[in-house]
DOMAR-558881 format. One record per residue: y, x, z of N, C-alpha, C, CB in turn; residue in one letter. Coordinates in steps of 0.02 Angstrom, whole numbers, padded with zeros to 5 digits, always signed. Glycine has a CB too. Layout:
REM DOMAR-558881
YXZYXZYXZYXZa...
***
This chain:
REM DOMAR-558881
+00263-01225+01178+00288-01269+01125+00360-01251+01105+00284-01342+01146x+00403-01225+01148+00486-01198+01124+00468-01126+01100+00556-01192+01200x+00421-01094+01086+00426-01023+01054+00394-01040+00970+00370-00956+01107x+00439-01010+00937+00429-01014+00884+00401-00950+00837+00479-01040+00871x+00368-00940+00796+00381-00873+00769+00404-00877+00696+00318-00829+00775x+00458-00839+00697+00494-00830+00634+00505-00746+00601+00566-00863+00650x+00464-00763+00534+00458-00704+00513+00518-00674+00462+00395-00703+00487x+00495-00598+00475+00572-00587+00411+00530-00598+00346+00622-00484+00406x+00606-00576+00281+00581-00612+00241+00617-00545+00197+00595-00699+00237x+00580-00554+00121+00627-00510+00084+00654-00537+00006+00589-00439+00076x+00692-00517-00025+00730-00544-00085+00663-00533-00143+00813-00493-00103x+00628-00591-00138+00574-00607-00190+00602-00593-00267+00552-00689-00181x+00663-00595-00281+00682-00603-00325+00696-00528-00386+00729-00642-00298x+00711-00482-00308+00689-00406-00349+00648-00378-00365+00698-00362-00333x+00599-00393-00354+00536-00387-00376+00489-00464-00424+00504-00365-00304x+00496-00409-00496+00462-00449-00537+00389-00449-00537+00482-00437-00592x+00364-00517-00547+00298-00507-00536+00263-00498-00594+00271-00555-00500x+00198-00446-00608+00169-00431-00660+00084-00420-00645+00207-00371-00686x+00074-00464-00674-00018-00460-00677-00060-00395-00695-00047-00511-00737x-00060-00382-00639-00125-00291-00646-00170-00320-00698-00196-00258-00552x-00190-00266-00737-00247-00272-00773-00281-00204-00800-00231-00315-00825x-00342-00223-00815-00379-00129-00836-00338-00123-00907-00499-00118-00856x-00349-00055-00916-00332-00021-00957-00374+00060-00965-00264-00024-00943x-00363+00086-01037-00409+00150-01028-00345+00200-00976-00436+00193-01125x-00313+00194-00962-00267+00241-00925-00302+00262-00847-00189+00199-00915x-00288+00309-00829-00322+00326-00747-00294+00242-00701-00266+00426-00699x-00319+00244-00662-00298+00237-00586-00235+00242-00569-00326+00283-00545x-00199+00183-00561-00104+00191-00501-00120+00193-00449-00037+00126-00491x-00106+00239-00414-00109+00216-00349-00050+00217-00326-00149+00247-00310x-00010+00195-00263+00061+00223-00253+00070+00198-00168+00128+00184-00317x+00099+00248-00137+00118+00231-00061+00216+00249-00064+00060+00300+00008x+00233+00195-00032+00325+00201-00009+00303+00223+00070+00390+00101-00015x+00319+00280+00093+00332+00271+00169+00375+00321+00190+00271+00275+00213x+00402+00310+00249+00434+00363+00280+00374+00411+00312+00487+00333+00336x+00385+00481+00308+00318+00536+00323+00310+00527+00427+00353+00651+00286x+00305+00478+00455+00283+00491+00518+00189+00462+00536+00347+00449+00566x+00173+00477+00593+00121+00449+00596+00093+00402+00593+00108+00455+00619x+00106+00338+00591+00095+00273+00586+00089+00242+00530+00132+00246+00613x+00133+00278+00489+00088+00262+00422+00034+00296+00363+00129+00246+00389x+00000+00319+00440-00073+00359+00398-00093+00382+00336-00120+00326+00397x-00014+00424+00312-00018+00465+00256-00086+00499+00251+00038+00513+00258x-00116+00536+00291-00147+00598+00302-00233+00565+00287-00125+00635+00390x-00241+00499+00325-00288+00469+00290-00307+00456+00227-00286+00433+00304x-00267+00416+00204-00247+00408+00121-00252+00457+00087-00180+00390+00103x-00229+00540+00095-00252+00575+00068-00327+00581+00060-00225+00613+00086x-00353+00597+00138-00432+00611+00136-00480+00555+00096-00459+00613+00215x-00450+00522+00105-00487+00454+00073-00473+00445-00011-00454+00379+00116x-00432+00476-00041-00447+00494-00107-00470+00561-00132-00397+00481-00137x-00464+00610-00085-00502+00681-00080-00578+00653-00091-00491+00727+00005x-00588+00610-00043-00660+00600-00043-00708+00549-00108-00667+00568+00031x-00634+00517-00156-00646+00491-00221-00645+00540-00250-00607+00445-00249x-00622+00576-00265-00616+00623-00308-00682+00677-00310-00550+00654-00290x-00691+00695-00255-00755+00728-00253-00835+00680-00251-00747+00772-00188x-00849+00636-00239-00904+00580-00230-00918+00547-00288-00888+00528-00182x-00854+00521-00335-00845+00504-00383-00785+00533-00450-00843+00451-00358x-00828+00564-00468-00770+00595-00521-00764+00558-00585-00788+00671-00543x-00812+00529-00603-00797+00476-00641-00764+00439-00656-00815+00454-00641x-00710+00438-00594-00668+00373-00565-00591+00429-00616-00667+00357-00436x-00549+00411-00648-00485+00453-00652-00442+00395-00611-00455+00476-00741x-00405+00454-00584-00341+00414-00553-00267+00451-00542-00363+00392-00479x-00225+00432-00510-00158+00467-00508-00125+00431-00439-00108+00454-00586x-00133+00471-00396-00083+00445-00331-00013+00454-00326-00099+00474-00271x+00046+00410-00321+00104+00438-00320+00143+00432-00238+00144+00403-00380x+00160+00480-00207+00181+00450-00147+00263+00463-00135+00136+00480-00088x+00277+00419-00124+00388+00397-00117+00401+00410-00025+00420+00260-00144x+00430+00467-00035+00444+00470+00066+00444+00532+00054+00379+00440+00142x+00502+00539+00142+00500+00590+00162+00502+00588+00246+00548+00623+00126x+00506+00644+00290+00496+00608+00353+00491+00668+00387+00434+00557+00362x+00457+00679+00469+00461+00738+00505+00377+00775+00477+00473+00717+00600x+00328+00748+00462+00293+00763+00426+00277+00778+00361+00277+00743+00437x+00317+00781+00337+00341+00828+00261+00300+00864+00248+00401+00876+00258x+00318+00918+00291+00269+00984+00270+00209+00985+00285+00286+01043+00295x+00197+00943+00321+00100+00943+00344+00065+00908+00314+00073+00916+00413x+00112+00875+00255+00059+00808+00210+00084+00883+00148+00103+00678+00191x+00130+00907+00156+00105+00963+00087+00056+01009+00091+00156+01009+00064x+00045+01022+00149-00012+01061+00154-00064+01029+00160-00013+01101+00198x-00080+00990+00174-00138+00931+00154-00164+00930+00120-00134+00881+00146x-00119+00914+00060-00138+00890-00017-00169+00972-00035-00053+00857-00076x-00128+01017-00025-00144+01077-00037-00220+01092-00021-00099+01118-00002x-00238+01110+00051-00314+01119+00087-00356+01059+00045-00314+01102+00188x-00359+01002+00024-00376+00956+00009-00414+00973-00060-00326+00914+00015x-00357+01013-00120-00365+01023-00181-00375+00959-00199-00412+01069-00199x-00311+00932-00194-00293+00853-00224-00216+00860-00267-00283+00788-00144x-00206+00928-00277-00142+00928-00302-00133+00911-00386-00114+00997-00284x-00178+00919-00407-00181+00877-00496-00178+00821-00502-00238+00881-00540x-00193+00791-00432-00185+00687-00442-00154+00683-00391-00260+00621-00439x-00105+00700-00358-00058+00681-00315+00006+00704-00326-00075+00698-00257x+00053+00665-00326+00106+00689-00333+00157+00638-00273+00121+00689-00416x+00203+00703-00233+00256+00696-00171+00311+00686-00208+00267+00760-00116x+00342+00649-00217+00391+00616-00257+00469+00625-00200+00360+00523-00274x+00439+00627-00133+00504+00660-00079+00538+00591-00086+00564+00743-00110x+00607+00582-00070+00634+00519-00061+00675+00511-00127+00676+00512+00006x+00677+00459-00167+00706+00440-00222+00748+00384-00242+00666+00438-00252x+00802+00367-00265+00832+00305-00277+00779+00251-00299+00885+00314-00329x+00827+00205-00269+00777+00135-00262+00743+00128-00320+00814+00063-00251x+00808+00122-00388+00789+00114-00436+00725+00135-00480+00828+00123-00451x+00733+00196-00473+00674+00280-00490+00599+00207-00446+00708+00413-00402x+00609+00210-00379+00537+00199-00351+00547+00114-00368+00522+00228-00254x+00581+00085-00394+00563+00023-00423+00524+00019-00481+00615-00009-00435x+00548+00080-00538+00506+00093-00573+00426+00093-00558+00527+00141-00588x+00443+00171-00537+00362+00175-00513+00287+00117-00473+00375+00226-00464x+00350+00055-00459+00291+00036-00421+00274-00015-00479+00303+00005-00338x+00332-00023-00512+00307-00087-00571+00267-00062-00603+00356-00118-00625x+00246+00014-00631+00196+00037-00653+00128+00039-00626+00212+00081-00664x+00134+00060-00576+00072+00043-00514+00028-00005-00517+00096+00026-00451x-00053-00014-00508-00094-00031-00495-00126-00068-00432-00106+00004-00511x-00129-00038-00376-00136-00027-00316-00089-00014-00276-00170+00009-00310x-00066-00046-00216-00047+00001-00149-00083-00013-00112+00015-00002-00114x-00056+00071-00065-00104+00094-00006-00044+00094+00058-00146+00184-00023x-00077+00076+00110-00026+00081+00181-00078+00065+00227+00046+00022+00190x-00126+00146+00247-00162+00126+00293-00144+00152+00385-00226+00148+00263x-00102+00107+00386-00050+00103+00466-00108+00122+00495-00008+00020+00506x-00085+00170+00560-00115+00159+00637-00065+00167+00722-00178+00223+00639x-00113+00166+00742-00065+00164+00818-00046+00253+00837-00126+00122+00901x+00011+00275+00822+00029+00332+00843+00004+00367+00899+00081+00327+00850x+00006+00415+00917-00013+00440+00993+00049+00429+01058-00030+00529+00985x+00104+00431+01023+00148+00391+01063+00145+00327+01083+00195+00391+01041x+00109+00300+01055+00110+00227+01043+00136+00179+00981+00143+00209+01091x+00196+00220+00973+00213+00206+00866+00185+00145+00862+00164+00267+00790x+00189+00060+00831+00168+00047+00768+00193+00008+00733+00120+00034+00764x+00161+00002+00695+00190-00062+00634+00205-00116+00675+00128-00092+00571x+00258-00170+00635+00256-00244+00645+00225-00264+00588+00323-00280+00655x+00251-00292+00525+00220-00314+00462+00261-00264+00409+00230-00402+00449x+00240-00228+00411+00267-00184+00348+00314-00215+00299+00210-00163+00306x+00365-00209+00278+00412-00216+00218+00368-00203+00157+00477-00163+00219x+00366-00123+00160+00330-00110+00106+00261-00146+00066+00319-00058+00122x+00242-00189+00122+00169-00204+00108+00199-00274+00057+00109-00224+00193x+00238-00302+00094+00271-00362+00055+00313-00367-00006+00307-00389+00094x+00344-00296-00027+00361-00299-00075+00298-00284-00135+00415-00262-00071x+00254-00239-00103+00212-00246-00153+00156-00302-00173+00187-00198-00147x+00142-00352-00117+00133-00384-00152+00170-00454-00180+00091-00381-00135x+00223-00413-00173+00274-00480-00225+00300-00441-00296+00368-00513-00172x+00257-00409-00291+00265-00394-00359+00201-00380-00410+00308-00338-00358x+00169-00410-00369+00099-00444-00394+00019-00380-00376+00115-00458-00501x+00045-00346-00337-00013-00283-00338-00068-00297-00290+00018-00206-00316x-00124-00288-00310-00174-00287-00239-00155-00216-00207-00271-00289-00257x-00153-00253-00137-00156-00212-00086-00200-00185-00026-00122-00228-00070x-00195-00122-00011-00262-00075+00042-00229-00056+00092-00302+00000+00013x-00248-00106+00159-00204-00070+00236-00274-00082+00273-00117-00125+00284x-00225-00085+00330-00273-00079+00395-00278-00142+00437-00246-00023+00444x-00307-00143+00496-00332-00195+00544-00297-00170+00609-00417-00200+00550x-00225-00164+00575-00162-00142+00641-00108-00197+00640-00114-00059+00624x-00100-00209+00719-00036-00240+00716-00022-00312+00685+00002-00196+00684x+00036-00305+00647+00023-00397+00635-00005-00379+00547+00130-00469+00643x-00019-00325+00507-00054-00340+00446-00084-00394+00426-00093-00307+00439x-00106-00383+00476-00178-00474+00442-00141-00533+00447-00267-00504+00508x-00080-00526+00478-00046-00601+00450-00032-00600+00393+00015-00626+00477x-00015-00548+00369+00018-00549+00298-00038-00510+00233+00101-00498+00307x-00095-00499+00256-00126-00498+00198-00164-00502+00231-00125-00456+00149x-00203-00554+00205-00293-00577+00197-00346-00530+00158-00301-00652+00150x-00383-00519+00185-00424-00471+00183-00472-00514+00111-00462-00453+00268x-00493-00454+00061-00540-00510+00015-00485-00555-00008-00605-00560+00060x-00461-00583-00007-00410-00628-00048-00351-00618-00095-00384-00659-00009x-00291-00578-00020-00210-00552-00065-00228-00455-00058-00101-00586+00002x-00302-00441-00030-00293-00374-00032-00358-00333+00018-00214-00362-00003x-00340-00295+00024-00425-00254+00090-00418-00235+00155-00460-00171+00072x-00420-00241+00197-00409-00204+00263-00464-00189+00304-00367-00238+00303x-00460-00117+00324-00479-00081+00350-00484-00057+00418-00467-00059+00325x-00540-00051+00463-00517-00012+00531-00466+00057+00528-00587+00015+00567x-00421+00050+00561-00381+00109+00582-00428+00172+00570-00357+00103+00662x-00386+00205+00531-00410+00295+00532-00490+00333+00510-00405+00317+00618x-00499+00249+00456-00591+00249+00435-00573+00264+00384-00649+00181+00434x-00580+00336+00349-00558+00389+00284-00617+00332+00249-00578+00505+00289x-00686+00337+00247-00748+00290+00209-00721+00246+00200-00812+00268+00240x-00702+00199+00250-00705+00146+00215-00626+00138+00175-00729+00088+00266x-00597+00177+00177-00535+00185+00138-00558+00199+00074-00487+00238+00162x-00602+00249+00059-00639+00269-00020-00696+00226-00031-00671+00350-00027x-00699+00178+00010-00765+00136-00022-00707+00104-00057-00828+00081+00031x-00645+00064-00026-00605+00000-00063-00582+00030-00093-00559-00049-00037x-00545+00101-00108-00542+00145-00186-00580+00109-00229-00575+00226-00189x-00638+00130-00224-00693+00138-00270-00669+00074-00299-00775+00145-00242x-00700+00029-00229-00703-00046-00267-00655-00084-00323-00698-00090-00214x-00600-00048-00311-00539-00073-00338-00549-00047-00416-00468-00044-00296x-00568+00021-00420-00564+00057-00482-00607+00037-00519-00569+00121-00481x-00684+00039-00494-00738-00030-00522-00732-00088-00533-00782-00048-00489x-00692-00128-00496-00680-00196-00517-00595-00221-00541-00706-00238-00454x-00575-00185-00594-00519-00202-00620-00518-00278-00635-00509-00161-00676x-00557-00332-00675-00552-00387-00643-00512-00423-00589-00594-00387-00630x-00524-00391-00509-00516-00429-00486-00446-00414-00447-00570-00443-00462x-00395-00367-00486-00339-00367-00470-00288-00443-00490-00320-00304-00500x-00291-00468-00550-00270-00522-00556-00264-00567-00487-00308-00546-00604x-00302-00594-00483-00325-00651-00431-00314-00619-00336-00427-00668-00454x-00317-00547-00322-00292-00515-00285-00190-00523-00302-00336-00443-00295x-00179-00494-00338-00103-00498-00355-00081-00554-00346-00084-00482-00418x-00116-00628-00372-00072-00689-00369-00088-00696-00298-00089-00757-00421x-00131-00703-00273-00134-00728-00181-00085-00693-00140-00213-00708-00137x-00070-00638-00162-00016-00580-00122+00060-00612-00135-00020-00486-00164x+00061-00630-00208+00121-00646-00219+00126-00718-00194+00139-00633-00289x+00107-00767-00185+00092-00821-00171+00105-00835-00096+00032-00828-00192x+00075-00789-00062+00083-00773+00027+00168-00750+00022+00018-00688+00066x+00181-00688-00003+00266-00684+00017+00306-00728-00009+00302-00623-00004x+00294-00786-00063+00328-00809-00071+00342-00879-00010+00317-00811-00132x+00279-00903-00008+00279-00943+00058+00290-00909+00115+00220-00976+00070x+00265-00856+00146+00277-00858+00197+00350-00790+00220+00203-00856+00224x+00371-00761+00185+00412-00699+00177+00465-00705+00128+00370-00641+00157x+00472-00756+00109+00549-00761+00048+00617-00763+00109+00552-00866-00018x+00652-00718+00105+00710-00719+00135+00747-00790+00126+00747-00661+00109x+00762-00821+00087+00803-00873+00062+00757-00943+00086+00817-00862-00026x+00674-00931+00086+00667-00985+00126+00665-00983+00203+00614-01012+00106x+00655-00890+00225+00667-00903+00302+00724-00926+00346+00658-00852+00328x+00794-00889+00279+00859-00904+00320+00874-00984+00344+00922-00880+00273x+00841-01042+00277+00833-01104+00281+00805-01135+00352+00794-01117+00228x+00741-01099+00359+00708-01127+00419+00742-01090+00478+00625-01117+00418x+00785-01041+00476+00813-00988+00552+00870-01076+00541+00870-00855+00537x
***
């Protein structure tokens, strides 16, 4: 009964919120990470490798913001992959530049796992800014994720390091433009209750 848990929180306020909706334009997709293992760049690739080839029907455009000790092994990736016409390594960029980009964005992806060191997530930053800025979001079933996004509701989650079922919730997402709306407000809705800096400092 004396342990409490108090979560961090982030400035809701820089991030404007904007209602996804279809359009004839491809597919946003977009990942912020630093390039180490835990945040299962290398998946994310395969798992739109495997849209791209299964479903070509689908157009899309991945943008990814980071750089890291794995740099060069997610460029050769994309490379062996022949994912380099819809992917683009953006390397590390001012805030501003990747504030842009995400307000343009559709989708984020952050499918975390447990390092071989042991590496992992707590609740991602990144996951929370995106969805406070209204985006459905695609992670995993690592760590504390599922506190902060509900699966089916503010977004999708996935078993750790399952490339399928990473390109099934592709798919789904690109098929059901619909249901980004109602994904976006539950996301934004969750950080604002439970992740607004200004109401955590209140309750610390």
């Amino acid at each position: 009964s004396r342990v409490f848990v108090h979560r961090v929180g982030i400035d809701i306020n820089r991030f404007s919120y904007r209602e996804r909706v279809t359009s004839s334009r491809p597919l946003r997709i977009i990942t912020t990470a630093r390039f180490v293992e835990k945040k299962g760049i290398s998946y994310a690739l395969q798992a739109v490798a495997k849209v791209k080839n299964d479903h070509p029907e689908i157009a899309f455009y991945y943008d990814i913001i980071g750089e890291g000790p794995l740099s060069k092994e997610i460029e050769n990736l994309v490379i062996s992959l022949e994912i380099a016409d819809c992917v683009t390594l953006h390397g590390g960029l001012p805030h501003g530049e990747v504030q842009k980009l995400l307000a343009d964005a559709d989708v984020f992806i952050l499918p975390s796992v447990k390092a071989k060191n042991g590496d992992q997530e707590g609740i991602p930053v990144s996951l929370m800014e995106a969805m406070a800025s209204g985006m459905p979001v695609l992670s995993t079933l690592h760590s504390g994720i599922p506190e902060l996004v509900e699966d089916g509701i503010s977004g999708y989650l996935v078993p750790e390091k399952d490339v399928n079922a990473l390109a099934e919730k592709i798919v789904c997402l690109a098929e059901q433009p619909e249901s980004w709306r109602k994904l976006g407000e539950a996301g934004r809705a969750k950080v604002e209750q439970d992740y607004n800096k200004d109401h955590q400092n209140i309750r610390l």
